[in-house]
MMTF fields as JSON, N, C-alpha, C and O atoms, coordinates in Angstrom:
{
  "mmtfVersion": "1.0.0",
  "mmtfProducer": "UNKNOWN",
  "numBonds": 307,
  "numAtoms": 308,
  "numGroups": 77,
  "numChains": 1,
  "numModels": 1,
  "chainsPerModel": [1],
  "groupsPerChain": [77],
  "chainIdList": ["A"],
  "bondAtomList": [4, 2, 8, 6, 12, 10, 16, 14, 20, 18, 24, 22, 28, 26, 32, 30, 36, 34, 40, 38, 44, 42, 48, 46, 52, 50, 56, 54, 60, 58, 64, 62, 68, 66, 72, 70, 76, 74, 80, 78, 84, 82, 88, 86, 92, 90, 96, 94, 100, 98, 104, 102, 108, 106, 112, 110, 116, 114, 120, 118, 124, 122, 128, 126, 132, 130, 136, 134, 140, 138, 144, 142, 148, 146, 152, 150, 156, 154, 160, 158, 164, 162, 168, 166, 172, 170, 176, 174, 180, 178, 184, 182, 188, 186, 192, 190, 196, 194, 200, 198, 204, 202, 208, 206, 212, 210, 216, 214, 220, 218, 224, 222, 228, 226, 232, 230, 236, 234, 240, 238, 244, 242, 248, 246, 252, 250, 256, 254, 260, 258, 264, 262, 268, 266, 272, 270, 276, 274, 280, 278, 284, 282, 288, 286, 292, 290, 296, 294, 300, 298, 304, 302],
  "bondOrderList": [1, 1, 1, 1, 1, 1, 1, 1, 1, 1, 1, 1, 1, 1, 1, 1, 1, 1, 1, 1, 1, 1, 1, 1, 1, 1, 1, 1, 1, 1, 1, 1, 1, 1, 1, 1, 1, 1, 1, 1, 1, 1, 1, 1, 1, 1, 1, 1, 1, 1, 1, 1, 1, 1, 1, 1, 1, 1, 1, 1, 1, 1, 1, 1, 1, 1, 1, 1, 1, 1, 1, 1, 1, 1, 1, 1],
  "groupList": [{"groupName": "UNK", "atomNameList": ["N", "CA", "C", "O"], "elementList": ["N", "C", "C", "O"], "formalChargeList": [0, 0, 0, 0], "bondAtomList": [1, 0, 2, 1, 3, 2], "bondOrderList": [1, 1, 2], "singleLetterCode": "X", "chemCompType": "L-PEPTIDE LINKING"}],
  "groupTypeList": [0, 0, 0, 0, 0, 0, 0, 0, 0, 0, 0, 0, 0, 0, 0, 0, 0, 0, 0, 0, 0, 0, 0, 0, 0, 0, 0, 0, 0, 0, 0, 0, 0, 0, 0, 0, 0, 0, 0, 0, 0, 0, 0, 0, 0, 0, 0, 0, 0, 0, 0, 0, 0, 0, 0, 0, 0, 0, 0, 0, 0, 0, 0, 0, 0, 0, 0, 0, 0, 0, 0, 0, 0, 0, 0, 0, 0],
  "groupIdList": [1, 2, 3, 4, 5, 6, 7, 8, 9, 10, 11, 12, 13, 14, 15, 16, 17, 18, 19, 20, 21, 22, 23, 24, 25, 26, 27, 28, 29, 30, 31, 32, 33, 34, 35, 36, 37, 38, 39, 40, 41, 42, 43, 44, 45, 46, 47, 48, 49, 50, 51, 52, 53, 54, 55, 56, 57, 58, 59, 60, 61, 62, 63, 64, 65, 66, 67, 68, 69, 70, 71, 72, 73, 74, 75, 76, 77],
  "secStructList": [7, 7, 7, 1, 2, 2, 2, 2, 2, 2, 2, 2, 2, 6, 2, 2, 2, 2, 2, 2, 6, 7, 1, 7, 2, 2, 2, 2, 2, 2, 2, 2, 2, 2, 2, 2, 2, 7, 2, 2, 2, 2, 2, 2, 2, 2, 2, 2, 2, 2, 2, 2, 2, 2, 2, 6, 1, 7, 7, 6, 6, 6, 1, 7, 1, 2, 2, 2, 2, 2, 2, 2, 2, 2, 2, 2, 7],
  "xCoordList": [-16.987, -16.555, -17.671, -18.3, -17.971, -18.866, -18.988, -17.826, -19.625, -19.473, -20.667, -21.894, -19.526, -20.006, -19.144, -17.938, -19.538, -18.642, -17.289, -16.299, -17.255, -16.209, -15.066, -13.838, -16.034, -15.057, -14.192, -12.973, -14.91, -14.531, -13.088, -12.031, -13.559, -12.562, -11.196, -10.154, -11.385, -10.4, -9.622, -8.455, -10.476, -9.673, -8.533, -7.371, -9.458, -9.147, -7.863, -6.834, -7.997, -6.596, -5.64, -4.573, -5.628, -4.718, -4.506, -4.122, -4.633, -4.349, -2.717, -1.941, -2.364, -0.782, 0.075, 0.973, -0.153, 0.283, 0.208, 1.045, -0.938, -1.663, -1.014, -0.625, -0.729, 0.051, 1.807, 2.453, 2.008, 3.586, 3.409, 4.482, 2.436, 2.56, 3.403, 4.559, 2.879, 3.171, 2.078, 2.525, 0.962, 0.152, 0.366, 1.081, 0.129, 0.195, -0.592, -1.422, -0.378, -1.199, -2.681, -3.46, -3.341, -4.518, -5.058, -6.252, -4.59, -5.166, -5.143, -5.851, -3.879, -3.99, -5.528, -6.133, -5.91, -6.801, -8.013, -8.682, -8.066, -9.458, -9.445, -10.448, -8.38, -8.442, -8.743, -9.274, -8.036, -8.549, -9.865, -10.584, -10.512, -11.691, -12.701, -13.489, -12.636, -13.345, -13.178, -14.188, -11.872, -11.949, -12.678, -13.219, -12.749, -13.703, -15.066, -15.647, -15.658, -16.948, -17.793, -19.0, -16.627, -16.874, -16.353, -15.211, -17.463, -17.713, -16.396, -15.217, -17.047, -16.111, -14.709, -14.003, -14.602, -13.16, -11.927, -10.799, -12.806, -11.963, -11.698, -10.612, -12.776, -12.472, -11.523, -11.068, -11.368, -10.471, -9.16, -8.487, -8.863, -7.893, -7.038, -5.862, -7.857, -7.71, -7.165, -6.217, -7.738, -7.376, -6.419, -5.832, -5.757, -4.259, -3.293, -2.258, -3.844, -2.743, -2.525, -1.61, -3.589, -3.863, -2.486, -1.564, -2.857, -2.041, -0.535, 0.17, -0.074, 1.386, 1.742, 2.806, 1.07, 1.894, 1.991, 2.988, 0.765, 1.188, 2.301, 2.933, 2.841, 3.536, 4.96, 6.033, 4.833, 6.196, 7.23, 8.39, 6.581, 7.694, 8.312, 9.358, 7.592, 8.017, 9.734, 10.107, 10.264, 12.304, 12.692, 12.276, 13.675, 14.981, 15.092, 15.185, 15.155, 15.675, 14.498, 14.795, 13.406, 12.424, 11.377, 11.047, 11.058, 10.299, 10.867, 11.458, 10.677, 11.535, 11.633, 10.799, 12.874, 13.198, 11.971, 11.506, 11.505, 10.523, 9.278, 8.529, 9.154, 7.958, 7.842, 6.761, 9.037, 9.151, 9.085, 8.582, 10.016, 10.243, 8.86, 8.321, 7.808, 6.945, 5.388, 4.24, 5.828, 5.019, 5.368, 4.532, 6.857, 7.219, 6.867, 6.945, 6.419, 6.101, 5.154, 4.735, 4.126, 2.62, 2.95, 2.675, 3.16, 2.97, 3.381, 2.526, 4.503, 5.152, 3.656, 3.571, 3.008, 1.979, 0.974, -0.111],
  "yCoordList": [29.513, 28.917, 28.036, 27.339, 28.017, 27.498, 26.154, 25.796, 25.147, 23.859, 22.977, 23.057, 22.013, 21.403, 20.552, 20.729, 19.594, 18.68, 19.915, 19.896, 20.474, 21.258, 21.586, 21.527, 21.984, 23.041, 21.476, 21.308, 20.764, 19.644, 19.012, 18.641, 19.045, 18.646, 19.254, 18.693, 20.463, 21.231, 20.907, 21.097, 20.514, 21.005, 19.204, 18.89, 18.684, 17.388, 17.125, 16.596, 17.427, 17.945, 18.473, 18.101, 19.593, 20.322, 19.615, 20.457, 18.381, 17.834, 17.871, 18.565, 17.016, 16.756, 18.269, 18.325, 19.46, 20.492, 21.269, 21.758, 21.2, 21.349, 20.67, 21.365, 19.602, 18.8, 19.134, 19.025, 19.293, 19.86, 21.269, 21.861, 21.964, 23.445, 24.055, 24.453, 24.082, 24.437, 25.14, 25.79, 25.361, 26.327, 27.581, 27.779, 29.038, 30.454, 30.611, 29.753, 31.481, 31.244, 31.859, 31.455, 32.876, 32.592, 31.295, 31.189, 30.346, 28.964, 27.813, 26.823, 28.4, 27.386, 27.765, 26.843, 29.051, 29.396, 28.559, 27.614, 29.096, 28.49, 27.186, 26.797, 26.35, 24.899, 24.137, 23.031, 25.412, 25.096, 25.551, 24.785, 26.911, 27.047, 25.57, 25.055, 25.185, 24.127, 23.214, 22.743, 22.651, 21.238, 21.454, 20.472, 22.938, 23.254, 22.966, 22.719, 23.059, 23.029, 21.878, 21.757, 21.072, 19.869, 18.617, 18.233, 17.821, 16.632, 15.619, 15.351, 15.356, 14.509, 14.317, 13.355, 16.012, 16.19, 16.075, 15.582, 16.852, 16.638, 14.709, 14.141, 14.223, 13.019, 12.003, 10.907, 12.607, 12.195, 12.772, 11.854, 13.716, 14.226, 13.511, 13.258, 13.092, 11.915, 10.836, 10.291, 10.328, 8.883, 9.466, 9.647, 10.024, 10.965, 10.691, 10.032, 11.363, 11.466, 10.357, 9.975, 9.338, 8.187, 7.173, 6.483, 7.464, 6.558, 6.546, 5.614, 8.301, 8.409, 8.04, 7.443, 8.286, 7.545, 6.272, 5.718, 5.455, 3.839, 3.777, 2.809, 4.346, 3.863, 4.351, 4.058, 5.077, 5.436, 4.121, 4.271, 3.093, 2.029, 1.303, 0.661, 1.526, 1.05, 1.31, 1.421, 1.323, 1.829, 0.159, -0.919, 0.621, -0.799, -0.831, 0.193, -2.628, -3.389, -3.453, -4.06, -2.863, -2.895, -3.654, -4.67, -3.705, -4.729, -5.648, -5.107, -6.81, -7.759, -7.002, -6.132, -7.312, -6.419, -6.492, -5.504, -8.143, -8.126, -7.615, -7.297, -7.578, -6.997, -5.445, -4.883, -4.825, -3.392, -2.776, -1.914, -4.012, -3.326, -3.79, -3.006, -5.203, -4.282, -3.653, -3.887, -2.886, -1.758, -0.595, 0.172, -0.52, 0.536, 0.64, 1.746, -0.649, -0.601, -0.467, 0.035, -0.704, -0.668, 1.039, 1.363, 1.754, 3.117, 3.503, 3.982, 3.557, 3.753, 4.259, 5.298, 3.224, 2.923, 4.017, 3.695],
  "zCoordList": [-11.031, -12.283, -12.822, -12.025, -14.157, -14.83, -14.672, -14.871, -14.444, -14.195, -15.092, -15.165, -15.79, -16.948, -17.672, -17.498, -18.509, -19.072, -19.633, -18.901, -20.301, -21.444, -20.179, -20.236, -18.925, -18.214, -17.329, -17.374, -16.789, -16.001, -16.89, -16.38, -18.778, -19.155, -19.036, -18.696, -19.367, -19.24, -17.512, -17.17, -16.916, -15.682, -15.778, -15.521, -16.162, -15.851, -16.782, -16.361, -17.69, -18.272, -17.884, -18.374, -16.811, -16.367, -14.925, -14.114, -14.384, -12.834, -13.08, -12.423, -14.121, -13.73, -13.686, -12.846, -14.524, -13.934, -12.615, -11.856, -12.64, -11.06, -10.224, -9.286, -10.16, -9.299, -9.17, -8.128, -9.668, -10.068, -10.209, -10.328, -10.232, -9.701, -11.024, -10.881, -12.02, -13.411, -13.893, -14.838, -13.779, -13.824, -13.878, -12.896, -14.648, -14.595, -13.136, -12.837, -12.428, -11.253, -11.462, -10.598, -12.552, -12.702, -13.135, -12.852, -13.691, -13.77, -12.83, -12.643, -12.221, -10.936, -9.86, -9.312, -9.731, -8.807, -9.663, -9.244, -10.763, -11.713, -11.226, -10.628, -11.388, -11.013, -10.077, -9.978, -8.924, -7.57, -7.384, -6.743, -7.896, -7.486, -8.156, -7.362, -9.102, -9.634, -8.869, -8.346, -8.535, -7.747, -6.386, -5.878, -5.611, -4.542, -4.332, -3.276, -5.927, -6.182, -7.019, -7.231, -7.411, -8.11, -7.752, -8.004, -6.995, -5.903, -7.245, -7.014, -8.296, -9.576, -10.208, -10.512, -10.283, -10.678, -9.258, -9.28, -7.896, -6.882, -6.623, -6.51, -6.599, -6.661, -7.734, -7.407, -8.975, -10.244, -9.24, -8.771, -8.982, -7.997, -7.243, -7.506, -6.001, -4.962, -5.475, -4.91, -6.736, -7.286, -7.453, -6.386, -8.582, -9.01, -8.216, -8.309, -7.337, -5.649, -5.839, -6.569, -5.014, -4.272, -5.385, -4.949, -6.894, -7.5, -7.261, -6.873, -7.712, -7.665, -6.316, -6.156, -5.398, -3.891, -3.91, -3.447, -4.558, -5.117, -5.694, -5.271, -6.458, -8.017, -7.427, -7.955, -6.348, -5.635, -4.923, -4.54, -4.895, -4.772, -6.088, -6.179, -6.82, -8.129, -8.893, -10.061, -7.914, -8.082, -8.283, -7.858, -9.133, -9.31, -8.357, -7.681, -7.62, -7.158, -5.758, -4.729, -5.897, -5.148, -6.446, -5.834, -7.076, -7.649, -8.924, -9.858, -8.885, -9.871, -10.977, -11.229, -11.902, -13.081, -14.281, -14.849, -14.556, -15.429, -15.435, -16.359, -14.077, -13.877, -13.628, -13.452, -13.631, -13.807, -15.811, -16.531, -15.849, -17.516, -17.844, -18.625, -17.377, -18.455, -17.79, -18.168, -16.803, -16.246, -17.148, -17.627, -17.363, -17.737, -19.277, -19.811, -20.132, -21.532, -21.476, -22.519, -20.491, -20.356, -20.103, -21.258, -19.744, -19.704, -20.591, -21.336, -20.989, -22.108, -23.875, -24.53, -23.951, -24.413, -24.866, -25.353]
}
């Protein structure tokens, strides 16, 4: 796979499907073959991961209410 800003974007665009496995499966391979071969985007990846397993305690009544509602306006955003 061609490797270069245009293509990196594209891929980098497509992580949250990729991740949830929403991809046609020729694009999922494209995606995976790129993240195989690209030290940057696999690493944009990792963070991805790395975040949603952070953000996984973030449930009512596990973090104070104000400080949830305005996480949730900050995303919201």
């Amino acid at each position: 796979m061609e490797q270069g800003p245009s293509e990196c974007d594209a891929v980098l665009a497509s992580l949250t499907d990729y991740l949830d496995d929403a991809l046609p499966p020729g694009r999922r391979a494209g995606v995976a073959a790129h993240l195989g071969s690209c030290p940057g985007c696999a690493a944009w990846l990792a963070q991805l991961r790395a975040t949603i397993a952070a953000l996984r305690c973030l449930r009512d009544g596990v973090v104070p209410p104000p400080v949830l509602a305005a996480l949730r306006d900050s995303f919201s955003r």
